[in-house]
MDTraj code that builds the backbone (N, CA, C; nanometers):
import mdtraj as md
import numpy as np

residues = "UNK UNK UNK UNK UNK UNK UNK UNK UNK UNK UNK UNK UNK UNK UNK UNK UNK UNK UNK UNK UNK UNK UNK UNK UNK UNK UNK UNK UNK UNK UNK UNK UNK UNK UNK UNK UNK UNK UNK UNK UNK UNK UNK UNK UNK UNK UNK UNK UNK UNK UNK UNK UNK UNK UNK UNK UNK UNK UNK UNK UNK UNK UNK UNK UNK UNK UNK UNK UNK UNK UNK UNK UNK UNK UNK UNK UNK UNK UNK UNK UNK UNK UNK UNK UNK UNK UNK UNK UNK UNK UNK UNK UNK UNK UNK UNK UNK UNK UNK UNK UNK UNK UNK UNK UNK UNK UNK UNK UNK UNK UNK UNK UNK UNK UNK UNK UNK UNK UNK UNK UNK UNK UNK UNK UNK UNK UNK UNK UNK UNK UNK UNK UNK UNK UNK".split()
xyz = np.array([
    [-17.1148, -6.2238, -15.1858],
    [-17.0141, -6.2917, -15.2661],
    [-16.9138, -6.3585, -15.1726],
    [-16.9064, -6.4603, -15.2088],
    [-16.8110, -6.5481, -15.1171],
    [-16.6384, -6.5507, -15.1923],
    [-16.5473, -6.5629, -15.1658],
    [-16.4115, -6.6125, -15.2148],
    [-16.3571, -6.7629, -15.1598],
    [-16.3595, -6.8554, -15.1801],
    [-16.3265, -7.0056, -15.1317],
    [-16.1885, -7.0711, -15.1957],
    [-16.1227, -7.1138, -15.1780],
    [-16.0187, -7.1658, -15.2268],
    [-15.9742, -7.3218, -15.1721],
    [-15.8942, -7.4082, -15.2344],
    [-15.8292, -7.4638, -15.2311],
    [-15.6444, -7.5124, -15.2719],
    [-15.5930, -7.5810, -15.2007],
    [-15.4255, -7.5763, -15.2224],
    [-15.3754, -7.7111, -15.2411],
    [-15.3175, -7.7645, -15.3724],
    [-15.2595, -7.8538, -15.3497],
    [-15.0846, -7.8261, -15.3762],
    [-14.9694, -7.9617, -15.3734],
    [-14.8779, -7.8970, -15.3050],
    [-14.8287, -8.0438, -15.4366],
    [-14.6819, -7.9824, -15.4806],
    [-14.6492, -8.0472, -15.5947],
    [-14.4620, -8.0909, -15.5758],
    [-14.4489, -8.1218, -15.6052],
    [-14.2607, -8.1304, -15.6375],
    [-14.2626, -8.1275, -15.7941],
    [-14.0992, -8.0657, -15.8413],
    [-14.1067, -8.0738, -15.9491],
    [-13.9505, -7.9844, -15.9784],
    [-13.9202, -8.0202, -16.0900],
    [-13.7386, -7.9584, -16.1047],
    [-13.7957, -7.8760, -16.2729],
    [-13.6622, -7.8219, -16.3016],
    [-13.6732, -7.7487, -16.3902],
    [-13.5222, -7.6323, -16.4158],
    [-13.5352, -7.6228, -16.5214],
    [-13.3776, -7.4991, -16.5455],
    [-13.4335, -7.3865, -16.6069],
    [-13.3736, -7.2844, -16.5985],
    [-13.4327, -7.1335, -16.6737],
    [-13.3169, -7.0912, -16.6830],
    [-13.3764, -7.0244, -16.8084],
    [-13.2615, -6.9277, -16.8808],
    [-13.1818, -6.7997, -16.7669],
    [-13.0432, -6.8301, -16.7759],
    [-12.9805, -6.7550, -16.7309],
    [-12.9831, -6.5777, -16.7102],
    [-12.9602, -6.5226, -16.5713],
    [-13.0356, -6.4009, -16.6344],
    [-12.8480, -6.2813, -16.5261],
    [-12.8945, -6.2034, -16.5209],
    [-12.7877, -6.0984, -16.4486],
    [-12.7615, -6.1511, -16.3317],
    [-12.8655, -6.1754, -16.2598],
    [-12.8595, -6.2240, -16.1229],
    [-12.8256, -6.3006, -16.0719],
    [-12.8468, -6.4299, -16.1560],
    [-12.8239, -6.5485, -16.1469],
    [-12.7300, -6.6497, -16.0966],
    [-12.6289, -6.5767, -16.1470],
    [-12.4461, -6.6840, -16.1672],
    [-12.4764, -6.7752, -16.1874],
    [-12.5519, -6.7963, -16.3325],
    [-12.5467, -6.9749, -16.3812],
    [-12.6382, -7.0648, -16.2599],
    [-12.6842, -7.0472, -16.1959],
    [-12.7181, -7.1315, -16.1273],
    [-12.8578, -7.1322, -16.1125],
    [-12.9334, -7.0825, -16.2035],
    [-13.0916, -7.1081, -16.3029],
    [-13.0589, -7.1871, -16.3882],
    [-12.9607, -7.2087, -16.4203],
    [-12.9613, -7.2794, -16.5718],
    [-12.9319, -7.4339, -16.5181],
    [-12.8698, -7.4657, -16.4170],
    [-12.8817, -7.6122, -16.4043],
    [-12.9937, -7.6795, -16.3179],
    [-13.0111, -7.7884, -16.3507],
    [-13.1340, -7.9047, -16.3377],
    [-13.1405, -7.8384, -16.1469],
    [-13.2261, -7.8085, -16.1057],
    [-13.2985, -7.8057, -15.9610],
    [-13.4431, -7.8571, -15.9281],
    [-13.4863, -7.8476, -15.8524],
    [-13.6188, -7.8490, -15.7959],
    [-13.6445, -7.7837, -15.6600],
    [-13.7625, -7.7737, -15.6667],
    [-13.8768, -7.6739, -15.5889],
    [-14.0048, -7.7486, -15.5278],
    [-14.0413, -7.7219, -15.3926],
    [-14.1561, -7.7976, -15.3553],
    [-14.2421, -7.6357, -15.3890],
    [-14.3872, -7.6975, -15.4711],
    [-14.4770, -7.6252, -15.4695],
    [-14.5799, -7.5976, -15.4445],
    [-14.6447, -7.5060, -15.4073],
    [-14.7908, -7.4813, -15.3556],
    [-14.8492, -7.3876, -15.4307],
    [-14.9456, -7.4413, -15.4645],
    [-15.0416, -7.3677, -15.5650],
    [-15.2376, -7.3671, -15.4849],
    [-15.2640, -7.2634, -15.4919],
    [-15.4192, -7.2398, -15.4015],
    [-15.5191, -7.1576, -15.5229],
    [-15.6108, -7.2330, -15.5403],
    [-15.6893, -7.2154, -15.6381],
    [-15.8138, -7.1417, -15.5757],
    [-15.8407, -7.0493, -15.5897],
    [-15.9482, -6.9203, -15.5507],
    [-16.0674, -6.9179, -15.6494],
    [-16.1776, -6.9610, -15.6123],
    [-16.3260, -6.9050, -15.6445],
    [-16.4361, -6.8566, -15.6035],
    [-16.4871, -6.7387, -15.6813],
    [-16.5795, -6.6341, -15.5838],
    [-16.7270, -6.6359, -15.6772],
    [-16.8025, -6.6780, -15.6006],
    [-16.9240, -6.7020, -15.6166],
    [-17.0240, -6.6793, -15.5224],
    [-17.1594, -6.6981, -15.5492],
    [-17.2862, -6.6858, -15.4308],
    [-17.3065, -6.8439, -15.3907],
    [-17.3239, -6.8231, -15.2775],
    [-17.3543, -6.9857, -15.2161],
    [-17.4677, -7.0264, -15.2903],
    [-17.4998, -7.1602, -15.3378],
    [-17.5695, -7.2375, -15.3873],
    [-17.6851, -7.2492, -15.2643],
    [-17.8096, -7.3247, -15.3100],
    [-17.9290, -7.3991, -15.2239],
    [-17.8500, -7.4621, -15.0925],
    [-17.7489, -7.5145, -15.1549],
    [-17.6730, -7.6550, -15.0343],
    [-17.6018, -7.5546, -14.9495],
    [-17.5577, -7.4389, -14.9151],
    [-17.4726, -7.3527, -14.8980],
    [-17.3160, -7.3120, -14.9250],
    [-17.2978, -7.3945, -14.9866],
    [-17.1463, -7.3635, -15.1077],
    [-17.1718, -7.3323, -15.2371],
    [-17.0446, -7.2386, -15.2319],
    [-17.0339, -7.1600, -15.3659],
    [-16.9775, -7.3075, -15.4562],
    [-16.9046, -7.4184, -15.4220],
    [-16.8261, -7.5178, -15.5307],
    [-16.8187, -7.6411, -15.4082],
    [-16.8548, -7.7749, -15.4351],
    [-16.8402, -7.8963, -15.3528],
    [-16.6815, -7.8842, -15.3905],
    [-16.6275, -7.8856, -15.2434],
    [-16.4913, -7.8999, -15.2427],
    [-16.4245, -8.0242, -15.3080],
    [-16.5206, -8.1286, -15.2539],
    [-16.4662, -8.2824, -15.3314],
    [-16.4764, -8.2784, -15.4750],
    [-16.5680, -8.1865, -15.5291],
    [-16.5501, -8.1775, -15.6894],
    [-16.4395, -8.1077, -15.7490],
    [-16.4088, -7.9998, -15.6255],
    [-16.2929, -7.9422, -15.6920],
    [-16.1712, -7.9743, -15.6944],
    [-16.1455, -8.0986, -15.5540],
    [-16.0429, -8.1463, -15.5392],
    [-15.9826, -8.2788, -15.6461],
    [-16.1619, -8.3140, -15.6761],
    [-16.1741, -8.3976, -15.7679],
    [-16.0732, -8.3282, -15.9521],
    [-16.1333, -8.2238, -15.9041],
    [-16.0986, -8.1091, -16.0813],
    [-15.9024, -8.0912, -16.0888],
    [-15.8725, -8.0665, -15.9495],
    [-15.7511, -8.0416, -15.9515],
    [-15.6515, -8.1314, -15.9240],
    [-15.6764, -8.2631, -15.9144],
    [-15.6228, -8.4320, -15.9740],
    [-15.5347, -8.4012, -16.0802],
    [-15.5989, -8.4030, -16.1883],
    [-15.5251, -8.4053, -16.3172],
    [-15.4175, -8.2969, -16.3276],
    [-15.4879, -8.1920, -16.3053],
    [-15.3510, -8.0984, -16.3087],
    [-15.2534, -8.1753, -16.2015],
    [-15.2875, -8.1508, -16.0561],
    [-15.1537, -8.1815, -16.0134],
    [-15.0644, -8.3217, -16.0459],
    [-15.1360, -8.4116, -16.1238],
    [-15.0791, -8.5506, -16.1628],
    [-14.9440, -8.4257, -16.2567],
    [-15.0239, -8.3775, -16.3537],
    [-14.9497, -8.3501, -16.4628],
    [-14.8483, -8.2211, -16.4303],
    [-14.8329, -8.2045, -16.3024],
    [-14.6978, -8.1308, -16.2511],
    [-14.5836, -8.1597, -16.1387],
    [-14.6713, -8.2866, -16.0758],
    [-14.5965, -8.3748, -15.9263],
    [-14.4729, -8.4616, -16.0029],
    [-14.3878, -8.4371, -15.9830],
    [-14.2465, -8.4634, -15.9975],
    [-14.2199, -8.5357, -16.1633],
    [-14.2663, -8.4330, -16.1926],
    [-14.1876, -8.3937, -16.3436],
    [-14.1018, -8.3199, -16.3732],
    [-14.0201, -8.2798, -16.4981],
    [-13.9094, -8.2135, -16.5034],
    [-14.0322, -8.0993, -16.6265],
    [-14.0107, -7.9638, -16.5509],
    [-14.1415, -7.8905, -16.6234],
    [-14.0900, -7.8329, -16.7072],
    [-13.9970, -7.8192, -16.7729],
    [-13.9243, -7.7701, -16.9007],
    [-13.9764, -7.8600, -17.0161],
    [-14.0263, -7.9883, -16.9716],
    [-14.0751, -8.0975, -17.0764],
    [-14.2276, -8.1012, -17.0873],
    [-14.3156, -8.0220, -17.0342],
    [-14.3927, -8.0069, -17.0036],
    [-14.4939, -7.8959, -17.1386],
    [-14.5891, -7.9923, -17.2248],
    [-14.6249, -7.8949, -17.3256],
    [-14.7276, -7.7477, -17.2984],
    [-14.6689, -7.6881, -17.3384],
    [-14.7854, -7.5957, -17.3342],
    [-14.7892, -7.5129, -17.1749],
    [-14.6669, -7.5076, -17.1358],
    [-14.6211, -7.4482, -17.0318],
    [-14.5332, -7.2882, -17.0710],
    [-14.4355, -7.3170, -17.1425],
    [-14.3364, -7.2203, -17.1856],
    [-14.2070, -7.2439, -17.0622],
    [-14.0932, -7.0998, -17.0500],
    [-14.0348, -7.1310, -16.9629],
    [-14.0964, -7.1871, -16.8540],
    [-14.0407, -7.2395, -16.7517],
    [-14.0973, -7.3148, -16.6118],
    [-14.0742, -7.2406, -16.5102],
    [-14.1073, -7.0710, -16.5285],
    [-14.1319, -7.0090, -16.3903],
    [-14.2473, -6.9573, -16.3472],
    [-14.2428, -6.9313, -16.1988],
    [-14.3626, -6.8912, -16.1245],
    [-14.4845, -6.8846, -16.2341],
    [-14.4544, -6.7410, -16.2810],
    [-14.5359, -6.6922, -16.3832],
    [-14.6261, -6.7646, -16.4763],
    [-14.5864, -6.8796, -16.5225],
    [-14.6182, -7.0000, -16.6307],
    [-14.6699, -7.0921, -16.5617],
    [-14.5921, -7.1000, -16.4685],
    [-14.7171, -7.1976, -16.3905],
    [-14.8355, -7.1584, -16.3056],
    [-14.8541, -7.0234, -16.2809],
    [-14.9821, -6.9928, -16.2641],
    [-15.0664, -6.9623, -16.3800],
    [-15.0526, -6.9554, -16.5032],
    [-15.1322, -6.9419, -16.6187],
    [-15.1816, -7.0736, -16.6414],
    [-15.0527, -7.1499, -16.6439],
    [-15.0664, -7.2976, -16.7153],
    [-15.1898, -7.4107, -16.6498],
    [-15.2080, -7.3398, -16.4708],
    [-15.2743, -7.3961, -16.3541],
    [-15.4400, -7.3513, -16.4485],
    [-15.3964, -7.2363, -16.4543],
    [-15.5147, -7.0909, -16.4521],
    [-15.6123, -7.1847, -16.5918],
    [-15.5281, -7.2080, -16.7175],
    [-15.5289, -7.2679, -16.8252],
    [-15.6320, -7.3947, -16.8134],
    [-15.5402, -7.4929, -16.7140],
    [-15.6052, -7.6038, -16.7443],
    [-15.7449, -7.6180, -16.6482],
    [-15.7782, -7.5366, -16.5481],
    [-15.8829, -7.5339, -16.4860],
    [-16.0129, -7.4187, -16.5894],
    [-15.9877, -7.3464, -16.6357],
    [-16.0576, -7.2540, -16.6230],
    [-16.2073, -7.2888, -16.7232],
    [-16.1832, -7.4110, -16.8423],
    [-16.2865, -7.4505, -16.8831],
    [-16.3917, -7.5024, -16.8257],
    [-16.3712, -7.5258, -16.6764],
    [-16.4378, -7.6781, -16.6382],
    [-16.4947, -7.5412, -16.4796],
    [-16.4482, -7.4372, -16.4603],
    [-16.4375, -7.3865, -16.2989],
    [-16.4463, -7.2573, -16.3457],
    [-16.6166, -7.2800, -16.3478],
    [-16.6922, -7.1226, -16.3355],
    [-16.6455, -7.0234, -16.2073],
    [-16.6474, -6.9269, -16.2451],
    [-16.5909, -6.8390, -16.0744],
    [-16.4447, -6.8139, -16.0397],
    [-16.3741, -6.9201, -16.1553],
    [-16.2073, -6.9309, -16.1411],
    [-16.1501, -6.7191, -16.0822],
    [-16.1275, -6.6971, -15.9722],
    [-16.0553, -6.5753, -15.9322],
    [-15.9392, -6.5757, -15.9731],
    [-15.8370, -6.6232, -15.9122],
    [-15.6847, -6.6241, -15.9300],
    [-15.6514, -6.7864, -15.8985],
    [-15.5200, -6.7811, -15.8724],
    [-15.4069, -6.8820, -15.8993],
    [-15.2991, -6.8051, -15.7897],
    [-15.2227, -6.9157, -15.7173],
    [-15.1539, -6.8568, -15.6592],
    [-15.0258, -6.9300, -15.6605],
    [-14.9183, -6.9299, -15.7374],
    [-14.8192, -7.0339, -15.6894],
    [-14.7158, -7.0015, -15.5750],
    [-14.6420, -7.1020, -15.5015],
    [-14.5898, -7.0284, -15.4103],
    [-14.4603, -7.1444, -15.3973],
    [-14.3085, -7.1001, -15.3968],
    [-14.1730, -7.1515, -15.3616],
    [-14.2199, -7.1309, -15.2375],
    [-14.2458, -7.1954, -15.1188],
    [-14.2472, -7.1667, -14.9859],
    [-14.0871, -7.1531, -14.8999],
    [-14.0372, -7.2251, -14.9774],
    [-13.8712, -7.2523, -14.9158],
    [-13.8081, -7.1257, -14.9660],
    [-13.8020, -7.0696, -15.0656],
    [-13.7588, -6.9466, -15.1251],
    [-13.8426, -6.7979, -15.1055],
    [-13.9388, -6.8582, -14.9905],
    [-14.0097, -6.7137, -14.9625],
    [-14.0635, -6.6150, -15.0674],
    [-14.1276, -6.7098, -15.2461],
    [-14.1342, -6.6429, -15.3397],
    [-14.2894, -6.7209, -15.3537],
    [-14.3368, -6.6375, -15.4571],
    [-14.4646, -6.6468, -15.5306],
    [-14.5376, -6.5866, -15.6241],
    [-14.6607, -6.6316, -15.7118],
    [-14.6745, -6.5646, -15.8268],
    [-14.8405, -6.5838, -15.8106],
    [-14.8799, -6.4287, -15.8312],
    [-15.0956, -6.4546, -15.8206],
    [-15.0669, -6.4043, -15.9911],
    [-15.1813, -6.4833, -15.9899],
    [-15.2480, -6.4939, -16.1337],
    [-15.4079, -6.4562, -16.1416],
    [-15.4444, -6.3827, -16.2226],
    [-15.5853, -6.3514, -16.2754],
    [-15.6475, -6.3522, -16.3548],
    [-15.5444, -6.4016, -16.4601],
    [-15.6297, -6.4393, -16.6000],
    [-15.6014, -6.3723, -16.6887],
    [-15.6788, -6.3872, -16.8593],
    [-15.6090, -6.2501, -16.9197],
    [-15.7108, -6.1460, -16.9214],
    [-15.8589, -6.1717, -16.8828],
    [-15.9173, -6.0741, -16.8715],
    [-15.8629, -5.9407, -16.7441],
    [-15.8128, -6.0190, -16.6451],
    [-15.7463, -5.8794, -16.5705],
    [-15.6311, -5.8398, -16.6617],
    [-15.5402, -5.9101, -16.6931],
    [-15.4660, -5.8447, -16.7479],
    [-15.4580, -5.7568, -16.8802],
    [-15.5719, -5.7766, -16.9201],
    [-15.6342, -5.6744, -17.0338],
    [-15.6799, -5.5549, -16.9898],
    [-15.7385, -5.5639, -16.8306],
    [-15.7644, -5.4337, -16.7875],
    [-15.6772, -5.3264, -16.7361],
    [-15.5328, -5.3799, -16.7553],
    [-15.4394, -5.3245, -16.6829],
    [-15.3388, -5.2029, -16.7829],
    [-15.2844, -5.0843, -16.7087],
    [-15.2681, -5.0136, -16.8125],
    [-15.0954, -5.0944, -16.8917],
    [-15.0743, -5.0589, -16.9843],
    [-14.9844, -5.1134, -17.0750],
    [-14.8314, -5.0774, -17.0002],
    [-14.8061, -4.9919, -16.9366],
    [-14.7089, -4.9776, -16.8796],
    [-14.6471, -5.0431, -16.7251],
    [-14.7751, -5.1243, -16.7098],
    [-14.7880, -5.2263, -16.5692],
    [-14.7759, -5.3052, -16.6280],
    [-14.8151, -5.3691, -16.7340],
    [-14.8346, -5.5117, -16.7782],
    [-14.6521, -5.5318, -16.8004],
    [-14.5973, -5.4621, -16.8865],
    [-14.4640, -5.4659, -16.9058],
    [-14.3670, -5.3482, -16.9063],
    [-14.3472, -5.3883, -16.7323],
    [-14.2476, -5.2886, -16.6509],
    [-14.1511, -5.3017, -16.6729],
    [-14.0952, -5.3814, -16.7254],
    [-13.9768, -5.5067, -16.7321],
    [-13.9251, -5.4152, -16.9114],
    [-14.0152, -5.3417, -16.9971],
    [-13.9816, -5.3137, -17.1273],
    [-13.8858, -5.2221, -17.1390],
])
top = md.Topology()
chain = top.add_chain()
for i, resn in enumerate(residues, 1):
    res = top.add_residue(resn, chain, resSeq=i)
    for name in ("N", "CA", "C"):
        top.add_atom(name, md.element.get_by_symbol(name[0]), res)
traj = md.Trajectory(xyz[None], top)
């Protein structure tokens, strides 16, 4: 079994709801350079790849059109515009088309932050008190 990935790299602003930590300063208009690395694990094919990279780079076009310097609060079918949402939303729009889809990885590189994603089948396997630690 192989694991292969690819990364493309986005700009994009956005506000979130105010939280304890914060001091107001989630809630006004910012932006974030982003990196997002798309992971698939498969058996190498006849040709010896698990996925032609140019197809996948080809696959992950559209998404990144539809997140490179937009304001992602306007953005349908996202929800709030953090980490979290945008590795689903990544996870989302690839996963019809990208057999083998593993995870999602988004990453604030400037803020030393990031979010892996696995889908909801992992997260169905997970016990109920991991899923929401936060309850």
């Amino acid at each position: 079994m192989f694991e292969i990935f690819k990364a493309f790299r986005f700009e994009a602003a956005h506000a979130l709801a105010d939280s304890a930590h914060s001091a107001g300063r989630y809630t006004r208009l910012h932006g974030h350079s982003y990196r997002a690395e798309i992971f698939i694990r498969g058996l190498a094919n006849d040709a010896g790849w698990v996925v032609d990279l140019g197809a996948l780079e080809a696959m992950l076009q559209p998404v990144r059109n539809a997140l490179d310097h937009q304001f992602l609060n306007d953005i349908a079918d996202l929800g709030p515009a953090t980490l979290e949402h945008l590795a689903a939303f990544i996870w989302r729009s690839l996963t019809p088309d990208l057999p083998g889809l593993h995870k999602i990885i988004v990453h604030r590189d400037s803020c030393g932050e990031g979010c892996i994603y696995r889908g909801p089948a992992a997260a169905a396997r997970m016990p109920a008190q991991v899923q929401h630690a936060d309850a």
